[in-house]
Each structure stands twice: as structure tokens, then as C-alpha cells.
C-alpha positions as CSV (number, residue, x, y, z in Angstrom):
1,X,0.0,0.0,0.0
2,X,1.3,3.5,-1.1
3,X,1.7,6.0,1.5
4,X,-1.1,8.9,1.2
5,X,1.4,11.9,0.6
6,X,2.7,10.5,-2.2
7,X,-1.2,10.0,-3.9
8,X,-1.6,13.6,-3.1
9,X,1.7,14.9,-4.9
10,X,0.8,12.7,-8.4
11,X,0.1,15.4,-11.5
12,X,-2.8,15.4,-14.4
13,X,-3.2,12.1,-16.7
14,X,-2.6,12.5,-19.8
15,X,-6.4,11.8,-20.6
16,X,-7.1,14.7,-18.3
17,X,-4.6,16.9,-20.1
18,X,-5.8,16.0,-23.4
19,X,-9.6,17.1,-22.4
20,X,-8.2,20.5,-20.6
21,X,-6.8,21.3,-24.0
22,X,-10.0,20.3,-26.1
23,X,-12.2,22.5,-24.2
24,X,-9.3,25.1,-24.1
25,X,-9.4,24.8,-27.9
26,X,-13.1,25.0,-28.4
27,X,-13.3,28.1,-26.3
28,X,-10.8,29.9,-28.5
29,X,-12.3,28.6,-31.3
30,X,-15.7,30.2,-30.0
31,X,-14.3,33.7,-29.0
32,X,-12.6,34.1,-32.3
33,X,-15.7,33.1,-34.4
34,X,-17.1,36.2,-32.1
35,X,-14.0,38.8,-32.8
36,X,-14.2,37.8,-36.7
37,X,-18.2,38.1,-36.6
38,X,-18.0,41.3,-34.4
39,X,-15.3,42.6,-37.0
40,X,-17.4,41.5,-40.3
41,X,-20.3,43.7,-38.8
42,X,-18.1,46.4,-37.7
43,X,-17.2,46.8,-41.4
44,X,-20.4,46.4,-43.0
45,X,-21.5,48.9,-41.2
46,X,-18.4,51.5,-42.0
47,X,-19.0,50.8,-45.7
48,X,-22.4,51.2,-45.2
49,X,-22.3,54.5,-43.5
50,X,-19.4,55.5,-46.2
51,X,-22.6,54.9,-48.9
52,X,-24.9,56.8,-46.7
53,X,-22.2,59.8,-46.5
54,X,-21.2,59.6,-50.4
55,X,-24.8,59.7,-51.5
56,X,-25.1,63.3,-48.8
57,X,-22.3,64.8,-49.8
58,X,-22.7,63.9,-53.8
59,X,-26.7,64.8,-53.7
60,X,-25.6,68.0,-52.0
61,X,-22.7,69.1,-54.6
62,X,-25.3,68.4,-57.7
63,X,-28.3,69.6,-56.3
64,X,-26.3,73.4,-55.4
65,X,-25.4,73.9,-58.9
66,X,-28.5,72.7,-60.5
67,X,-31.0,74.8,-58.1
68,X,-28.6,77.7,-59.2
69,X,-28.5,76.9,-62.6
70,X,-29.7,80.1,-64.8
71,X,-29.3,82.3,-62.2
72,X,-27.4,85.5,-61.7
73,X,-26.9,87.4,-58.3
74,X,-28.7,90.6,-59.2
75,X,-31.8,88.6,-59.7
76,X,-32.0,90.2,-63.2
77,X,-34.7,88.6,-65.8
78,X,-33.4,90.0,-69.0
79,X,-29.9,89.0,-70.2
80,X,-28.4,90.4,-73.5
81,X,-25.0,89.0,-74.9
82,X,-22.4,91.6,-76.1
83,X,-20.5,89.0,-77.7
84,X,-19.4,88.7,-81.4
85,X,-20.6,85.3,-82.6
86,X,-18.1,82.9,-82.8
87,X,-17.3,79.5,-84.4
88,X,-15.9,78.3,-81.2
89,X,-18.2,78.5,-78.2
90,X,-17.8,80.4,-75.1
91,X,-18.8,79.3,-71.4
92,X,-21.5,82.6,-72.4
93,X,-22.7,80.5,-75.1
94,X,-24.3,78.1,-72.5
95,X,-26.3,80.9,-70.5
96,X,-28.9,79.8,-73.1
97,X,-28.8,76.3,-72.4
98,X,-27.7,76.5,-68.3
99,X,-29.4,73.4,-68.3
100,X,-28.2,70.3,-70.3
101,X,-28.8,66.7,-70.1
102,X,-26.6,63.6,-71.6
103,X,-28.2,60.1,-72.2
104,X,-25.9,57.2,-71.9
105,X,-25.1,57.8,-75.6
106,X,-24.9,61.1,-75.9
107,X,-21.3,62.7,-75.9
108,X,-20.1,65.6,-74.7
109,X,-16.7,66.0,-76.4
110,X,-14.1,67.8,-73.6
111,X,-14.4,64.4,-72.1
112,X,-14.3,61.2,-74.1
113,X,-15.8,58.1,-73.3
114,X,-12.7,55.4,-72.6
115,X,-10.9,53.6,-69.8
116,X,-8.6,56.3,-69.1
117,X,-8.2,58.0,-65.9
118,X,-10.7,61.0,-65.9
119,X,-12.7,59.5,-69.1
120,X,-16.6,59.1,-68.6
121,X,-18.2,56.0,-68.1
122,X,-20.3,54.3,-71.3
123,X,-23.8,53.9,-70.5
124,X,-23.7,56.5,-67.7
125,X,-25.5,60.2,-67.8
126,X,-24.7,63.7,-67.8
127,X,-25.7,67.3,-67.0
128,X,-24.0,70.6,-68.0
129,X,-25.0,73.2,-65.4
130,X,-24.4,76.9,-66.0
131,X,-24.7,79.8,-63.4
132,X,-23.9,83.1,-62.2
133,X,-21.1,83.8,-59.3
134,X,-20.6,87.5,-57.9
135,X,-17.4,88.8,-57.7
136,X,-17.6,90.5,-54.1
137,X,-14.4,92.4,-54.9
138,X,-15.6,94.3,-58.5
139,X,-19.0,96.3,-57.1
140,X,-19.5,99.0,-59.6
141,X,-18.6,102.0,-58.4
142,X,-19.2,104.2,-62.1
143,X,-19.9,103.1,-65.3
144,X,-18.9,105.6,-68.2
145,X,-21.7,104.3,-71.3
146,X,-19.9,106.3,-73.9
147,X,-16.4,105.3,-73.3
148,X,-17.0,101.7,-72.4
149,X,-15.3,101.7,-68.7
150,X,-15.9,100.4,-65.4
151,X,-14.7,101.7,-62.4
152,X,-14.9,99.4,-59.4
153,X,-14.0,99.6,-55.9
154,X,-10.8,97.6,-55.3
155,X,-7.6,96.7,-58.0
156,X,-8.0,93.3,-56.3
157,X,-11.0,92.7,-58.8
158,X,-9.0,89.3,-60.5
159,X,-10.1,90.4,-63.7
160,X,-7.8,90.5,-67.3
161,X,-8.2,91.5,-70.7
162,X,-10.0,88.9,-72.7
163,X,-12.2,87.6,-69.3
164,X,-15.9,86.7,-70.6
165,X,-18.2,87.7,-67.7
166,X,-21.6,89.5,-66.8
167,X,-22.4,93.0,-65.2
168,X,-26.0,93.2,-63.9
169,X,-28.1,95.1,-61.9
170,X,-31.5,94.9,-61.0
171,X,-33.1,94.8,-64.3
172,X,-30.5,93.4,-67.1
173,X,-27.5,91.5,-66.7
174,X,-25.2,91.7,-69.9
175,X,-22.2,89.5,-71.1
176,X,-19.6,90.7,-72.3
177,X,-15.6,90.2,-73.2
178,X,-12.9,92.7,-70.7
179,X,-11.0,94.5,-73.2
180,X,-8.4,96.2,-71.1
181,X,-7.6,95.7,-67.0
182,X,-5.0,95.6,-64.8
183,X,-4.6,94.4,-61.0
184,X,-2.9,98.3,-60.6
185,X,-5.8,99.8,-61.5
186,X,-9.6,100.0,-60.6
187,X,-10.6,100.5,-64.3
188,X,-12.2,98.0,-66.8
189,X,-12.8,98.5,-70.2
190,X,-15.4,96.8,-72.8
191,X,-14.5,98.3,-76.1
192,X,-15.2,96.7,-79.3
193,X,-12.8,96.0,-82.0
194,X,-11.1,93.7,-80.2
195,X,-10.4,90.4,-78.7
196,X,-11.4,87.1,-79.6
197,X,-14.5,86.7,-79.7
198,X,-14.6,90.4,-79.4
199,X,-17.6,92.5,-78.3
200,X,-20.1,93.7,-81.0
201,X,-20.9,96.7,-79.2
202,X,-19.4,98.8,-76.5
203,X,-22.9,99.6,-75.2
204,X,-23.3,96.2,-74.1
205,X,-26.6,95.5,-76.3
206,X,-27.9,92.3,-77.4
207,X,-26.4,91.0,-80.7
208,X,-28.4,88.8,-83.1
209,X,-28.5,85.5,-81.9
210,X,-30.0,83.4,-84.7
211,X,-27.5,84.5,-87.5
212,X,-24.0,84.8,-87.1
213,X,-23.6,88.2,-87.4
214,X,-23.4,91.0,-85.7
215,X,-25.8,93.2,-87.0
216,X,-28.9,93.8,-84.5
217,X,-27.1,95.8,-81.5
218,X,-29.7,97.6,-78.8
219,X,-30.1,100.5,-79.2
220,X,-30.0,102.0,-75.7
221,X,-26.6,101.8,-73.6
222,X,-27.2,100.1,-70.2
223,X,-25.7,102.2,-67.1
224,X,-24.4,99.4,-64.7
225,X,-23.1,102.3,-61.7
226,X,-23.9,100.2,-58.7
227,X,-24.1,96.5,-59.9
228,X,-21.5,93.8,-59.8
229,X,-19.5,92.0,-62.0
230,X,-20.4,88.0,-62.3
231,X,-18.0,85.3,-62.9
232,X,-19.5,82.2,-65.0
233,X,-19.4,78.7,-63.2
234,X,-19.7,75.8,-65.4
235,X,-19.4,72.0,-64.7
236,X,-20.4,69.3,-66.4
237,X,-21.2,66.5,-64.1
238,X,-20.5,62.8,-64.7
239,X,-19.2,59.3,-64.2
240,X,-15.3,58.5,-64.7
241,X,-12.7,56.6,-64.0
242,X,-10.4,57.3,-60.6
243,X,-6.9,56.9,-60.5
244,X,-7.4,54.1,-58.7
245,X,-9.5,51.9,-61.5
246,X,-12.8,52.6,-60.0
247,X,-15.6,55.2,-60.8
248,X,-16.4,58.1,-59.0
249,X,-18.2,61.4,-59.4
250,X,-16.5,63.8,-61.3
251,X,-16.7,67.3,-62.2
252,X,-15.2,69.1,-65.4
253,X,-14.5,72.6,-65.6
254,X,-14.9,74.5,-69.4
255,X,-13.8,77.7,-68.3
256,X,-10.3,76.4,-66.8
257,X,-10.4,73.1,-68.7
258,X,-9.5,70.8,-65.5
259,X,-10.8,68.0,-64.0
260,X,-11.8,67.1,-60.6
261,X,-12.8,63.8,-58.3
262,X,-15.7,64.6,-56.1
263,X,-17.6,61.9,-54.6
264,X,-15.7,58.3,-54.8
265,X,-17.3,54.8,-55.3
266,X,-20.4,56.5,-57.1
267,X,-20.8,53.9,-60.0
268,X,-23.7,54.9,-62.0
269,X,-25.8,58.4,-62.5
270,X,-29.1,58.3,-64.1
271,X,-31.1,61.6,-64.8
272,X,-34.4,61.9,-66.1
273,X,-36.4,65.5,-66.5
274,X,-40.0,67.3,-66.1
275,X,-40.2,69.9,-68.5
276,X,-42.5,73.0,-69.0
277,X,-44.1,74.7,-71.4
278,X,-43.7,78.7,-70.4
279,X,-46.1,79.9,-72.9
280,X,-48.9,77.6,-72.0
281,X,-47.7,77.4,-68.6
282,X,-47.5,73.9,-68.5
283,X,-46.1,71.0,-67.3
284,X,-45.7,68.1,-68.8
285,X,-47.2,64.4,-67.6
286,X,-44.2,62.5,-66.7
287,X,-40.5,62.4,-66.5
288,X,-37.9,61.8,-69.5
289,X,-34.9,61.0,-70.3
290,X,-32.2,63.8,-71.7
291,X,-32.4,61.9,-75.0
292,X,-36.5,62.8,-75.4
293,X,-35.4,67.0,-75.2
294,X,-33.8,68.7,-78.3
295,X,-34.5,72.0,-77.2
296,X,-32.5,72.7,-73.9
297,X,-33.1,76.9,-74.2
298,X,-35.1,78.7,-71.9
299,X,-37.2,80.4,-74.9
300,X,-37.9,76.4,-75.8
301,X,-41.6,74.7,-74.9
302,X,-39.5,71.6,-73.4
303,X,-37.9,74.0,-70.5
304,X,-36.4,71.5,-68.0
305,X,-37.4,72.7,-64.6
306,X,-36.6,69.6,-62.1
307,X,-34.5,66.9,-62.6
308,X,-34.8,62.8,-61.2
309,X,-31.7,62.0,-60.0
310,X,-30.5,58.5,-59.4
311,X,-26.9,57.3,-58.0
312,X,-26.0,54.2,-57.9
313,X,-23.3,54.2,-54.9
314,X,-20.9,51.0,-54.1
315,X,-19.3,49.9,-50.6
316,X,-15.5,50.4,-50.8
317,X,-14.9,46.6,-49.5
318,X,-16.3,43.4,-49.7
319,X,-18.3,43.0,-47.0
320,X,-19.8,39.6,-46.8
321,X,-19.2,36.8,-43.7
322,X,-17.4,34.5,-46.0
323,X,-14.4,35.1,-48.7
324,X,-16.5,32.1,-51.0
325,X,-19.2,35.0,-51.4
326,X,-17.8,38.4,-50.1
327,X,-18.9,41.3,-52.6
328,X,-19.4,44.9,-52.4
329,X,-22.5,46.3,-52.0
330,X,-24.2,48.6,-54.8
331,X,-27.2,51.1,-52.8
332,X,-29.6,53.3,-55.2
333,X,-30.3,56.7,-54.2
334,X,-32.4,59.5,-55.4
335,X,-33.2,62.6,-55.0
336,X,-35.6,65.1,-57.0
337,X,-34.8,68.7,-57.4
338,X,-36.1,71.8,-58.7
339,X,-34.4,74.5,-60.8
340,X,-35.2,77.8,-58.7
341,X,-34.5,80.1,-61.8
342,X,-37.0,78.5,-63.8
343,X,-39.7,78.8,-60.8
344,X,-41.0,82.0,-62.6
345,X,-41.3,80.5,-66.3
């Protein structure tokens, strides 16, 4: 018979060991399925707030510029062009149009469809949107009609010879080419004779705009002492390619011709329109697509007044529980808004 200290010194069996480990194993095992599963959630829901915030921040960019497109900051409802007609357009040659739709097909030619970086996506809309900005550091001080010049209240007005921009008051707002300016002084001429396109008349009057000519000037000479000078802010809106291989929301410039990223992950943009009829004062029965409008002008019976807009936004990582089917996740979004300059059509 064995003495009883040494029965109470012996160590684990091996069997014993064996099970301590098992249930060791099985309780890692059980806490990492946890941490993974706790860590697959947390990042669905990242992604899925990084949707939620793309689709803000992208609704909220396009939705500025088209609720301001049209407009100028004077509020005035009769704009005249100064301008020579040219061959080549202007960013002033879209204050008729400030409004512009592209179907999947339809190009606009600045930017290409392709696989490039910065190229637009096939099968993906458009929008060209045109408006008004003031230039808060070129008030109009005194306007001398007669000898086509402007004098403003600061040399820091930013403004060159061969600039195409607006003056405006309260009741006209008229485009026009700077013929002569300097940052040393506060004076800004519109002369004509000059520049390319040139301005048909120094009195700022309305040239013919259905023949290319300049032959059908105003006759009255607008006084603009006390208005403001506006800048012209284009963009034309659409799907690219990142520098990264995937699509985002882009914005193109005319004015500058540059490029810009706005809104990553943004796949797919889909625009339809409801137009009116300002004569009849009518609106018309359901929305279309850009491709249904050939007449984008204001003076037009197809005047688009809200747009439909539909973005198709992606997750920037697969998200699912297991690698065998892990994908991104595509979201549709909308949002419906109205151009506030065409309110009073």
C-alpha cells in the first residue's frame, strides 16, 4: 500500500490533459468566431455609412449647382450678350442652355468616353449646369456708357483682358468680353474691336442671336453704376474613372479646362427631367430622359425645370461573412430637385 502523501503529490493524466486542451481549444475557437463576426459587422457597417455619406455629400454638390443653374446674383430677368458670334463657343454660349442633359449615348466631347483615368463611363448620364457667381471684390462704383469703362471699388477685382463675364443690376444682366484691366488699377474697359470673340458693341446691347452676325445691337446703352460683375461657373457633371480603376463622381470645368474627383465609389448616374411649357404654362405628364429634349433653351416649350436623380453608390470593400461569397454592395439613391430660376417660367 502506497503512503497517502505520495497520492496527493501525483500530477494530471494525460487523458485529463488531453480534455483540458479540447475545451481550451473549443473556447478559443468560439471567441474568435465572435471577434471575426463582431469585425465582419463592424465593417459592413463602415462601408455602409461611407454609402450613406457619399450619397449626402454627392446629392448635396449636384443639387447646389443645378438649383442655381440660370441664375445670376442681381436677380435680373433680362440677359443680352455683347459678344461677337463665334465659331468656337464660349462658357456665355451656354447661358442659353444652363441646363443640359446627356443620355448614356450622348457625348459631350471635352471628355471622351474610354478607360482612361478622368474618361466618362459608357452607359452612364450627364448634366452641364451653368450659373452666375458675384465677384464680391468688383462692385460697380461708375460706369462711363460712352467710353466703355468700369470703375470698381478695389484693383483686387482678379479680372484680365480677354475675361468673358456678366455686369448686372436689378433689371439686365449683360455679357460681355474685358478688353483692357489691370490688378494696378480699378478700371475696366469693354470696347469693341477687339479680342477674340470680341464685343459687337461697347454699349453692351444684345447681338443677333440666330444669325452669325453681328448686326442687330440695342439700341440703348445700359448704365451698370452700382451693380457687380459676375464670374460664369460651369461644370459638367458625370461618371469617370479614378486613378485608382474605380468610378467616382466627377466634375469638369470648361472655363479652366480641369478635372476634378468629387464623390468616390459613385458607379452609375441616371437623370431623367420634367419639363414646361412657359407659354402655355404647362407642365408636362411625366419624366424623360435627356435623349426625349432637343430643345434645352429657356425660350424652348420643353424647358427643363426639375430633374430625377438616381446614383448608384458602391461599398469600398467586400463586405460579406465569408471570402467564397464576399462582394461589395451597390445602394440606389435619389433625390428630386427643382431649378429655382426656372420657378418664374
Amino acid at each position: 500500500m502506497k503512503p497517502a502523501h505520495f497520492l496527493a503529490q501525483r500530477g494530471l493524466a494525460l487523458i485529463e490533459l488531453m480534455i483540458a486542451m479540447v475545451i481550451g481549444l473549443l473556447l478559443i475557437i468560439g471567441v474568435g468566431n465572435i471577434f471575426l463576426s463582431n469585425q465582419h459587422a463592424f465593417r459592413a457597417s463602415e462601408n455602409l455609412a461611407g454609402v450613406q455619406d457619399n450619397a449626402r455629400i454627392a446629392f448635396e454638390l449636384l443639387s447646389r449647382e443645378l438649383r442655381e443653374a440660370g441664375s445670376n446674383p442681381c436677380g435680373a430677368q433680362v440677359i443680352v450678350n455683347a459678344l461677337n458670334p463665334s465659331a468656337t463657343p464660349t462658357i456665355a454660349d451656354s447661358w442659353a442652355t444652363p441646363v443640359r442633359g446627356y443620355d448614356n449615348a450622348q457625348a459631350y466631347t471635352p471628355v471622351p468616353f474610354g478607360s482612361a483615368t478622368g474618361n466618362r463611363v459608357a452607359n452612364t448620364d450627364a448634366i452641364m449646369l451653368v450659373s452666375g457667381s458675384a465677384n464680391n471684390n468688383a462692385t460697380i462704383v461708375e460706369h462711363q456708357v460712352t467710353s466703355a469703362q468700369f470703375k470698381v471699388s478695389s484693383t483686387d477685382h482678379g479680372l484680365k483682358a480677354g475675361d468673358i463675364v456678366m455686369a448686372c443690376n436689378n433689371k439686365v444682366a449683360s455679357i460681355f468680353q474685358v478688353t483692357n484691366a489691370s490688378s494696378s488699377s480699378q478700371t475696366i474697359v469693354h470696347n469693341s474691336g477687339t479680342g477674340t470673340p470680341g464685343n459687337c458693341t461697347k454699349g453692351l446691347g444684345m447681338r443677333d442671336m440666330a444669325a452669325l452676325s453681328c448686326t442687330k445691337p440695342l439700341a440703348y446703352l445700359e448704365d451698370f453704376t452700382g451693380g457687380s460683375f459676375v464670374a460664369f461657373k460651369g461644370g459638367f457633371w458625370y461618371i469617370g474613372i479614378n486613378s485608382r480603376g474605380g468610378r467616382s463622381l466627377f466634375r469638369y470645368t470648361p472655363s479652366d479646362n480641369t478635372t476634378e474627383e468629387m464623390v468616390d465609389n459613385v458607379t452609375d448616374m441616371q437623370i431623367q427631367y420634367l419639363t414646361k411649357n412657359p407659354a402655355a404654362k404647362t407642365m408636362a405628364a411625366n419624366y424623360v430622359d435627356a435623349s426625349s429634349i432637343t430643345d434645352w433653351s429657356t425660350s424652348s416649350t420643353t424647358v427643363a425645370v426639375v430633374a430625377n436623380l438616381n446614383l448608384t453608390l458602391e461599398t469600398r470593400d467586400k463586405i460579406d461573412t465569408t471570402q467564397s461569397t464576399a462582394a461589395t454592395v451597390k445602394r440606389n439613391m435619389f433625390s428630386t430637385v427643382q431649378v429655382r430660376a426656372r420657378e418664374s417660367l
